[in-house]
C-alpha positions as semicolon CSV with decimal commas, in nm:
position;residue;x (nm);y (nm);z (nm)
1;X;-6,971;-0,744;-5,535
2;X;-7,166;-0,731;-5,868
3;X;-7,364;-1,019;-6,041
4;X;-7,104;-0,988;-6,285
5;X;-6,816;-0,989;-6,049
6;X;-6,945;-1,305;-5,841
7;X;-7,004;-1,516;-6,202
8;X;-6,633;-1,398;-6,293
9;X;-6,491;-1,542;-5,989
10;X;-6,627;-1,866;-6,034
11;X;-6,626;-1,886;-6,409
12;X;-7,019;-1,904;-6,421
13;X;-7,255;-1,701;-6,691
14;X;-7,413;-1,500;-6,462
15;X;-7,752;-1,614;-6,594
16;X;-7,670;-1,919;-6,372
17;X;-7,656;-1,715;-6,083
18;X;-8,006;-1,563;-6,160
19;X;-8,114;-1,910;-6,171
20;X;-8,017;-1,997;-5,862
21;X;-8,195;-1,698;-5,713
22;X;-8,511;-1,776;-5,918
23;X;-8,492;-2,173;-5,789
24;X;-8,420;-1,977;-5,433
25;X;-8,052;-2,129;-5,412
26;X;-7,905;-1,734;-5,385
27;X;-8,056;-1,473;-5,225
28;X;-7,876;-1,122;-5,293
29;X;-7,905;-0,784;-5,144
30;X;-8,099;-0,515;-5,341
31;X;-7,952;-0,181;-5,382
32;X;-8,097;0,091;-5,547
33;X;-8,248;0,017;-5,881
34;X;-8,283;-0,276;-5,800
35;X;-7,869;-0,426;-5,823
36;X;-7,808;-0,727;-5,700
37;X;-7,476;-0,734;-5,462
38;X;-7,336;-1,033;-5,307
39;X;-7,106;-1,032;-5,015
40;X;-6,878;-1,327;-4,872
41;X;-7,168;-1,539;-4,750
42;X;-7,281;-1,567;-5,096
43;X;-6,947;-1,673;-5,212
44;X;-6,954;-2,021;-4,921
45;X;-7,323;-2,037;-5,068
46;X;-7,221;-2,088;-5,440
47;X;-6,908;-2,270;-5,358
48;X;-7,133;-2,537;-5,158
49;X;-7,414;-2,490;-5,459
50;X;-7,076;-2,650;-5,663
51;X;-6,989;-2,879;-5,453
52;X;-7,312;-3,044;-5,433
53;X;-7,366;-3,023;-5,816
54;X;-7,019;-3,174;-5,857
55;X;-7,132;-3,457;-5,623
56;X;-7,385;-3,545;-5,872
57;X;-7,741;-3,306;-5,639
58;X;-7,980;-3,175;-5,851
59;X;-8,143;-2,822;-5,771
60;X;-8,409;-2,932;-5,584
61;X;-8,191;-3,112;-5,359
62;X;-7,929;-2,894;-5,331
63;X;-8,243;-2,622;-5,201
64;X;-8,399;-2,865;-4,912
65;X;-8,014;-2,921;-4,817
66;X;-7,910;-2,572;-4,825
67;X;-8,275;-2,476;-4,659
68;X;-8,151;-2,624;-4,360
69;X;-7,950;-2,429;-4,087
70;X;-7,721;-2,760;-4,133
71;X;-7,733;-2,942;-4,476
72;X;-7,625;-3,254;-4,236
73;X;-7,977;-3,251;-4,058
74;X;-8,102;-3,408;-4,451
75;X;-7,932;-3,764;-4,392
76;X;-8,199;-3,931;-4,581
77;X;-8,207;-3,716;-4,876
78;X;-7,760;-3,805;-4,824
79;X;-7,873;-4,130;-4,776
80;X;-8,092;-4,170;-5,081
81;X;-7,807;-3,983;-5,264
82;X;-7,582;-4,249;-5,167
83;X;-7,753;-4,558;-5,342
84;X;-7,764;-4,300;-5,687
85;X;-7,417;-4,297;-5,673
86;X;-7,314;-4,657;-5,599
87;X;-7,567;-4,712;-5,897
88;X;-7,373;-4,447;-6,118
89;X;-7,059;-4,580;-6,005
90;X;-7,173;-4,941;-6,078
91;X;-7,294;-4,872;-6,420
92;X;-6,982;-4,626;-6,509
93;X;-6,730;-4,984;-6,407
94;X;-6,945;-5,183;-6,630
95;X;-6,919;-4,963;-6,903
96;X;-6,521;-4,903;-6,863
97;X;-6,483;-5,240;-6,854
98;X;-6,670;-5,295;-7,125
99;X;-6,482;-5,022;-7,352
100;X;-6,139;-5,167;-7,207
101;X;-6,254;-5,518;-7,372
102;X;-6,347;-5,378;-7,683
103;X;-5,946;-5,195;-7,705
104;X;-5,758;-5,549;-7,603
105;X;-5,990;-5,809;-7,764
106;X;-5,860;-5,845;-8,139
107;X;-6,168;-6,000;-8,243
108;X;-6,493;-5,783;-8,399
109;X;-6,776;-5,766;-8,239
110;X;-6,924;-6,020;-8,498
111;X;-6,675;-6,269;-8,373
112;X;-6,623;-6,212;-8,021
113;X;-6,817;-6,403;-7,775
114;X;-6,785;-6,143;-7,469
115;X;-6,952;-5,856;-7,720
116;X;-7,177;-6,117;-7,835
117;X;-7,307;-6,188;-7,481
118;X;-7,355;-5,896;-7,383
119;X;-7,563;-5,749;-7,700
120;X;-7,752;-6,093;-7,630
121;X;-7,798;-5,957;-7,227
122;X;-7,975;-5,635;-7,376
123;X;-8,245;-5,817;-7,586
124;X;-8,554;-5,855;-7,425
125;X;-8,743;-6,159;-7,473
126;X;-9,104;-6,195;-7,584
127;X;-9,292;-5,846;-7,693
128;X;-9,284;-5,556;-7,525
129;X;-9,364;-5,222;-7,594
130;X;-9,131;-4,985;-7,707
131;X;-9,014;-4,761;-7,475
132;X;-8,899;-4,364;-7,537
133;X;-8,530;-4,268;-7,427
């Protein structure tokens, strides 16, 4: 199939696809002139490239996992992967809980001591340096 046809089936730009072959995720056939064509190994490929993007890998990851005759021979990179999630995870709770507060408490943030606590929680204390986000 065509660049275009492959990015059609999975509801990608096909830019993204070029991408991935420039980053070394994809590796297509050439035909004549130079045409990219894709066959059903590249489909697994780019379903697995989603998959791992939807499970929060990054590029480079997802190329030292997929450079592997089995992506399960990288356990420490799945490892490491691991602790970023519980961390995501952990932060996303706080910050649900923190939005479901803010919808039951009937107080303003002014007056309620929760809110108040934790805007206190996210000063530091003594001088520091200001740091770019």
């Amino acid at each position: 199939m065509t660049i275009g046809e492959l990015a059609d089936r999975f509801g990608l730009a096909a830019h993204v696809l070029r991408h991935w072959e420039s980053v070394g995720l994809l590796t297509p056939t050439r035909h004549t002139g130079g045409h990219r064509r894709y066959g059903s190994a590249d489909l697994e490929r780019v379903a697995m490239i989603l998959m791992g993007k939807e499970a929060g890998l990054g590029l480079r990851e997802l190329c030292e996992l997929l450079s592997s005759a089995d992506p399960m021979d990288r356990s420490e990179l799945l490892r490491d992967h691991i602790v970023v999630l519980e961390r995501r995870i952990t932060q996303a709770q706080a910050a649900k809980e923190l939005i479901q507060h803010a919808l039951d408490c009937p107080l303003s943030f002014g007056e309620c001591s929760h809110a108040r606590e934790r805007i206190a929680s996210r000063i530091p204390s003594g001088s520091r340096t200001v740091a770019t986000v």
